[in-house]
C-alpha positions as CSV (number, residue, x, y, z in Angstrom):
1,X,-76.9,-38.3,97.2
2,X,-73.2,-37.8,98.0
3,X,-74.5,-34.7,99.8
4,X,-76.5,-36.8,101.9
5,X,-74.2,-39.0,102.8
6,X,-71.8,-36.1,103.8
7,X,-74.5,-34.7,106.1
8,X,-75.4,-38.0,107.8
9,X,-71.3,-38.6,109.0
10,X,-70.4,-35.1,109.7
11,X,-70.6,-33.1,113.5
12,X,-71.1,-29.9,112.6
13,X,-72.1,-28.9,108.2
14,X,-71.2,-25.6,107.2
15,X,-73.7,-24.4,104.3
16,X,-72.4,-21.8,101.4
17,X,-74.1,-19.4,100.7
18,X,-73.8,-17.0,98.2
19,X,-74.4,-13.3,99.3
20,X,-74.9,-11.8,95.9
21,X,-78.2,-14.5,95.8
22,X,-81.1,-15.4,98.1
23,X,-81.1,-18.4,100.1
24,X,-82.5,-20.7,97.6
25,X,-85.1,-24.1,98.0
26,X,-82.0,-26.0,97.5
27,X,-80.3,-24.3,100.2
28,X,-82.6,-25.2,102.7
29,X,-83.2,-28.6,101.8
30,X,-79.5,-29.2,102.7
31,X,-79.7,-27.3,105.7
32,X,-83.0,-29.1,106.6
33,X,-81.4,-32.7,106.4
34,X,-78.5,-31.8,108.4
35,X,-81.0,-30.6,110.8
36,X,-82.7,-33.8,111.0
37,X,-79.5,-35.7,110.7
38,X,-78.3,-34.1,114.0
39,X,-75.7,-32.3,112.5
40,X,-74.6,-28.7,114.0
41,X,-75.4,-25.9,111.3
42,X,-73.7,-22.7,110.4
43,X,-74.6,-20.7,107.7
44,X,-71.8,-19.0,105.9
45,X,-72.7,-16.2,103.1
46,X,-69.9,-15.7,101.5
47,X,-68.6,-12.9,98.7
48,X,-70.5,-10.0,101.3
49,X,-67.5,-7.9,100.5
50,X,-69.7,-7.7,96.9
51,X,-72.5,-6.4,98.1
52,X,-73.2,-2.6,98.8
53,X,-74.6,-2.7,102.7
54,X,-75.1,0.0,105.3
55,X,-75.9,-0.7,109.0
56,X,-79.4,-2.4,108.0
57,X,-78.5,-4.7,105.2
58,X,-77.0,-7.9,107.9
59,X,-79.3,-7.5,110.2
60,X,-82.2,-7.4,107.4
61,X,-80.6,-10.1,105.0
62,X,-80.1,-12.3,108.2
63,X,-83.8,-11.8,109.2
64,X,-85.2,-12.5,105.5
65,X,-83.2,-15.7,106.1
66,X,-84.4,-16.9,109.9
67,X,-88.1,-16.4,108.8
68,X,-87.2,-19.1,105.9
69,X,-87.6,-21.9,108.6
70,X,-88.4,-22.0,112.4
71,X,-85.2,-23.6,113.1
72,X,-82.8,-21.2,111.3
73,X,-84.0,-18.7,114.3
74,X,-81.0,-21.2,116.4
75,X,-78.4,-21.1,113.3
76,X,-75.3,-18.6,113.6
77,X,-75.3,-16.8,110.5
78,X,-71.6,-15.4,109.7
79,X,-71.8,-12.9,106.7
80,X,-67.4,-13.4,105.4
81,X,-65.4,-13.5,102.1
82,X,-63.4,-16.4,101.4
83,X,-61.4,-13.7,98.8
84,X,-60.6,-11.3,101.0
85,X,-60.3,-13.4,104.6
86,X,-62.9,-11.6,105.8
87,X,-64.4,-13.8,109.1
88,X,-62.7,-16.8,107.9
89,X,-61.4,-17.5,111.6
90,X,-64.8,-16.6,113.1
91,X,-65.6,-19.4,111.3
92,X,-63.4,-22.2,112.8
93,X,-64.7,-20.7,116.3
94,X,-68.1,-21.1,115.9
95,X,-67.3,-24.8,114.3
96,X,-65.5,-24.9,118.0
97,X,-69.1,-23.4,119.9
98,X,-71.4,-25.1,118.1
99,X,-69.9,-28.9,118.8
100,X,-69.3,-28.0,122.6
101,X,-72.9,-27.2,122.5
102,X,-73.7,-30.5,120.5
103,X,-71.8,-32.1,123.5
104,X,-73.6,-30.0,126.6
105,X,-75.1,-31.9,129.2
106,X,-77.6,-30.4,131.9
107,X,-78.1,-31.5,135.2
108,X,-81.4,-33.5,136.2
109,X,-82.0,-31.3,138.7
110,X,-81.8,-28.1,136.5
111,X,-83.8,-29.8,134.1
112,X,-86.9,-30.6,136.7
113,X,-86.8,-27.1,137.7
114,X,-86.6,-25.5,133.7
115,X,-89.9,-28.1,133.6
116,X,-91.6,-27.4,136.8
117,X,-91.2,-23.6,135.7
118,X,-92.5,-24.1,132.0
119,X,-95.7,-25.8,133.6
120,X,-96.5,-23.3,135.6
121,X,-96.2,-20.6,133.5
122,X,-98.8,-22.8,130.7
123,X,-100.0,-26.3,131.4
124,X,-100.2,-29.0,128.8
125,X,-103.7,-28.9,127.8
126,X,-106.3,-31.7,128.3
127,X,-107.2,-34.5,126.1
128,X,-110.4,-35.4,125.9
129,X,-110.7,-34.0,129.5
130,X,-108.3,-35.3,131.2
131,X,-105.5,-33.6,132.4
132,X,-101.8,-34.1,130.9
133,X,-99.5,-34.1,133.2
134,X,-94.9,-34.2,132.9
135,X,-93.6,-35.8,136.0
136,X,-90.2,-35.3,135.8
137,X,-87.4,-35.3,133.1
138,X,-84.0,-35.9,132.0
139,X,-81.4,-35.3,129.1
140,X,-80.6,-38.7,127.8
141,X,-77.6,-38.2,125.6
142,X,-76.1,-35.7,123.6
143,X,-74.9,-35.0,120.0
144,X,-77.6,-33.7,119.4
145,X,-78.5,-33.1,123.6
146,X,-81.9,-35.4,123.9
147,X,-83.9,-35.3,126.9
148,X,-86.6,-37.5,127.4
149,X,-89.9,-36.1,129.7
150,X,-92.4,-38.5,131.0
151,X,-95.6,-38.3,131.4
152,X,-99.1,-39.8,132.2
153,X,-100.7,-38.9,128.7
154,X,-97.4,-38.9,126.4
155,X,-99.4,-39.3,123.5
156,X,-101.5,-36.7,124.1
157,X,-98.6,-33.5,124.1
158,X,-99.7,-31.6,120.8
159,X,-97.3,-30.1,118.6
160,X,-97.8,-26.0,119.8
161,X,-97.0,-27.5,123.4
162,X,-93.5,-29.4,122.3
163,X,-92.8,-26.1,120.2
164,X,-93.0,-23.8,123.1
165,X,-90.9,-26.4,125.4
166,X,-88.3,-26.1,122.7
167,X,-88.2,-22.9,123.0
168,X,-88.4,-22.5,126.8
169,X,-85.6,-25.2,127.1
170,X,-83.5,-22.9,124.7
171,X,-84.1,-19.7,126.4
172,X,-83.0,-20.9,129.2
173,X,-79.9,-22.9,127.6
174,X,-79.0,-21.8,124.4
175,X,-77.7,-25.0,122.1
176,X,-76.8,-22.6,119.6
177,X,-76.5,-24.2,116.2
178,X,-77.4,-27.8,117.5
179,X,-80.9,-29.9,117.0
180,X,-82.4,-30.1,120.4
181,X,-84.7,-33.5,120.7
182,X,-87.6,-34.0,123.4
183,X,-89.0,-37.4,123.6
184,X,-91.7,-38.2,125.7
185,X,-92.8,-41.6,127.9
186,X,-95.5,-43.0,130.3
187,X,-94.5,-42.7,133.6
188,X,-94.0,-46.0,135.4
189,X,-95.9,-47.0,138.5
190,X,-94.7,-48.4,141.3
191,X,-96.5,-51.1,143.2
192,X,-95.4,-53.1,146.3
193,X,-95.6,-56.7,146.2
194,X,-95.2,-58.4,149.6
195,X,-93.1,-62.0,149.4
196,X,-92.3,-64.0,152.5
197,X,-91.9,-60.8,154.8
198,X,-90.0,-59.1,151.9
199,X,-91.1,-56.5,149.9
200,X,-90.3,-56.1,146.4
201,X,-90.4,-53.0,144.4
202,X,-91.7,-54.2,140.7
203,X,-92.5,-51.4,138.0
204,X,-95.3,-51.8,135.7
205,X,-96.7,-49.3,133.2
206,X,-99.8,-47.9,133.2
């Protein structure tokens, strides 16, 4: 509980890990809730100057770890000793990176264009035969960055589709170590109402 809690007030969680063990269930509940919370992660495995490694055993320990849950594929892994010193400072910096990313805002316009481009490359499948379309979107707020995509058929974006946006949104801008949200909302239509010789734009949803 008092884990929770600590998750749900803090910016950016750094989780523990101990090199001389594998990342355990309890490990990535943590690291799960903080995820949800909107907390920036960092994964620290700490005592690596006890384990024997060659040129392979990071990159293959780090790997074993990312394939643990999608989202650990945007975590910084830092592999230090809190004995020896050993990336202790790396650490502070990526605390540093991964908040100004928490805080990143992107323009509309680069945002339309990132969408316009996604689209292209693979439309949003049909429901039920008709066709899904995003009109236009726009990042909302940040800590975690939110953006909010509207569309005719919001209802009707299935999961693989909001997946590979995620992942063409971070291809294109990183948000390294920060929850990245995409909410979705019916377009509004615009109809002209003519009163006394004025007109008067009033919005009404479909």
């Amino acid at each position: 509980l008092r884990t929770a809690r600590v998750v749900q007030e803090a910016d950016v969680c750094l989780l523990l890990i101990d090199a001389t063990e594998e990342l355990a269930a309890q490990d990535l509940r943590v690291a799960e809730q903080a995820w949800e919370a909107g907390a920036g992660l960092i994964l620290v495995v700490n005592k690596w100057d006890l384990v024997e490694k060659d040129t392979h055993t990071a990159p293959t320990r780090e790997k074993a770890m990312r394939q643990k849950a999608p989202f650990l594929q945007w975590v910084p892994i830092l592999f230090g000793s809190a004995l020896t010193g050993q990336r202790i400072r790396k650490t502070l910096d990526l605390v540093l990176e991964v908040q100004e990313e928490r805080h990143r805002r992107i323009d509309t316009h680069e945002v339309n264009e990132a969408l316009e481009r996604l689209v292209q490359h693979q439309p949003p499948p049909h429901s039920r035969g008709r066709p899904v379309k995003l009109r236009y979107g726009t990042q909302v707020s940040v800590a975690p960055p939110t953006f909010v995509i509207f569309s005719n058929l919001p209802k009707e974006i299935p999961a693989h589709y909001i997946r590979y946006m995620h992942n063409r949104f971070r291809s294109r801008w990183g948000f390294m170590g920060t929850p990245l949200r995409i909410r979705f909302r019916r377009r509004a239509r615009w109809t002209i109402a003519v009163v006394k010789s004025f007109s008067t734009a009033v919005s009404f949803p479909e």
